[in-house]
C-alpha positions, 0 to 999 in steps of 0.5 A, a space after each residue: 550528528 544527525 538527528 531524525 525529523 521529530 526526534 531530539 538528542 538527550 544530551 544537554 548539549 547536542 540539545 542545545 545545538 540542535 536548538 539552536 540550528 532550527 531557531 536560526 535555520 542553519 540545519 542544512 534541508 536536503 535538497 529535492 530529488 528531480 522527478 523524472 518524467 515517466 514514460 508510457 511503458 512505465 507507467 503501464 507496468 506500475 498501474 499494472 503491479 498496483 491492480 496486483 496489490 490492491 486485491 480482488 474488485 469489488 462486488 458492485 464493479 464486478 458485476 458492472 463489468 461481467 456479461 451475465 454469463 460470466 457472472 453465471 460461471 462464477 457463481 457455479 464455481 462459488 457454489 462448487 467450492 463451497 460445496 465441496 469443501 469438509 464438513 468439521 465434526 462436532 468435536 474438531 472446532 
């Protein structure tokens, strides 16, 4: 019988048992797995998937990091993209 961390059987008995494995301690802890020690690649290649995840940076970072014509470009290609997107008539929202 395994029961999940937090969940309690419904039959009386396996209640009971279950009661008494953790009043006394006797349910087995599974044993902590070794961590291995990563090396430098792996940690580059996780760091690297983890920037992918998290999403776009934040405005004030970017601004920080981007020469003033970097952040000139992106503001035409903002522009541009706003600009050159479809008007919806009045009837379609």
């Amino acid at each position: 019988m395994t029961v999940e961390k937090g969940k309690r059987p419904r039959d009386p008995n396996q209640l009971a048992k279950w009661l008494v494995d953790n009043s006394t301690a006797e349910v087995p802890t599974p044993e902590p797995l070794p961590v291995p020690q990563p090396s430098p690649e792996s940690i580059s290649a996780y760091m690297a998937a983890m920037g992918r995840k998290g999403g776009q940076i934040g405005g004030r970072r970017r601004l920080v990091t981007m020469t003033p014509d970097q952040r000139k470009a992106a503001a035409a290609k903002a522009a541009k993209a706003r600009w050159s997107r479809k008007q919806p008539n009045k009837g379609e929202l």
